[in-house]
N, C-alpha and C positions, 0 to 999 in steps of 0.2 A: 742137786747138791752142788755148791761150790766146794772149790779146794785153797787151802789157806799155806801161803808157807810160816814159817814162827820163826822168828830174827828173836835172841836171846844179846841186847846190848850188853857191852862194856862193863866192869866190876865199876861200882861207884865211888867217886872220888873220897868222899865223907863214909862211915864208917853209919848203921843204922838204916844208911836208905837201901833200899830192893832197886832191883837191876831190873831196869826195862823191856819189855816184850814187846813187839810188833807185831802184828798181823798182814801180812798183803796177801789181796786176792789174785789167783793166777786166771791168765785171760783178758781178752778186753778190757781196754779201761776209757769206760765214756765222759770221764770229766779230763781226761788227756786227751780226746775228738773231740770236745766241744769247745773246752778253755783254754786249754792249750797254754797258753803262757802263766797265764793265772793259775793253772791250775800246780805247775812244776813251783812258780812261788810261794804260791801255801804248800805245798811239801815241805817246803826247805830245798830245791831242788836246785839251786842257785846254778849249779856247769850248765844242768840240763837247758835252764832258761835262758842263760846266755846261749847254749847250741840252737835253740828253737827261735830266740832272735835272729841270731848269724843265716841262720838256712832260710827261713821264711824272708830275709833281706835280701842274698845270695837267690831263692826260686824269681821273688821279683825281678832283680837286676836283670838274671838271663831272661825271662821271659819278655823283657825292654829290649835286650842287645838281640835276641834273636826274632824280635817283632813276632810275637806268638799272638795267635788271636785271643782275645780277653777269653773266650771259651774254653783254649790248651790253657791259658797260665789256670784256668779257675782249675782244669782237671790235674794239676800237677800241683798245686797246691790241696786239694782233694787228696791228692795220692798220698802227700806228706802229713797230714790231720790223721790218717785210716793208720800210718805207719806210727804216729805217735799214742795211737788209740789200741795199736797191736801189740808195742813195746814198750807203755806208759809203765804197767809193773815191772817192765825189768829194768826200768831207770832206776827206781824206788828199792829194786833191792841191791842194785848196785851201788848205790849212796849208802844205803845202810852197811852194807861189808865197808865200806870205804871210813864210815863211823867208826869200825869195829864190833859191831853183830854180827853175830857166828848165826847158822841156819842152823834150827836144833831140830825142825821136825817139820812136818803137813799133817793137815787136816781136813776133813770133808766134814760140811756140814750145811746147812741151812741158811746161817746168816751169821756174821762176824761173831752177835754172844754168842748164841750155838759151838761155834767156833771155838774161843776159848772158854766156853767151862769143859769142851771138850779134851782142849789142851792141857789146862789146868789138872783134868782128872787123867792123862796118858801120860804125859812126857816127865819122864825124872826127873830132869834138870829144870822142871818150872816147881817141884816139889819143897 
């Protein structure tokens, strides 16, 4: 079973429309270890992509100025991919509070629908 947290967006500016829910999965995130930039862009992740430009510029730089052999810079850049792979959801829900989604709840389930009809059917405030 995966475990879900529920980001409950912002009251809507317009009167009529439903207030947004999000889902993120807790745990690894393999499209944050593989795409990494790309990946923080289709988020919307715009800080994060600028941090993950700056650092991957900043691991090169030093691994130049400290003449590291092409084999440390690859394992420190490794390190960096596993670290954005380990903390890719908490980027995701730190942008989200930073929108104004409030965490309303968790869930475990199987797979994201899973997920929310389970929400859908528990939490008051998605009612």
């Amino acid at each position: 079973m995966r475990i879900y947290t529920v980001h409950l967006g912002p009251p809507p500016a317009r009167a009529g429309r439903e207030r947004d829910v999000r889902f993120v999965k807790e745990g690894f995130s393999w499209p944050a270890f593989v795409f990494t930039l790309a990946w923080a862009v289709v988020k919307g992740l715009w800080r994060t992509a600028l941090g993950i430009f700056l650092a991957q510029t900043a691991i090169a730089a030093a691994a130049e100025a400290l003449r590291l052999s092409p084999d440390a810079g690859a394992v420190v850049s490794f390190a960096f991919l596993v670290f954005l792979g380990a903390f890719g959801n908490d980027f995701v829900r730190l942008e989200l509070a930073r929108r104004g989604y409030r965490e309303i709840g968790v869930v475990a389930a199987r797979n994201l629908g899973a997920a929310e009809q389970r929400a859908f059917e528990r939490i008051p405030a998605l009612a």
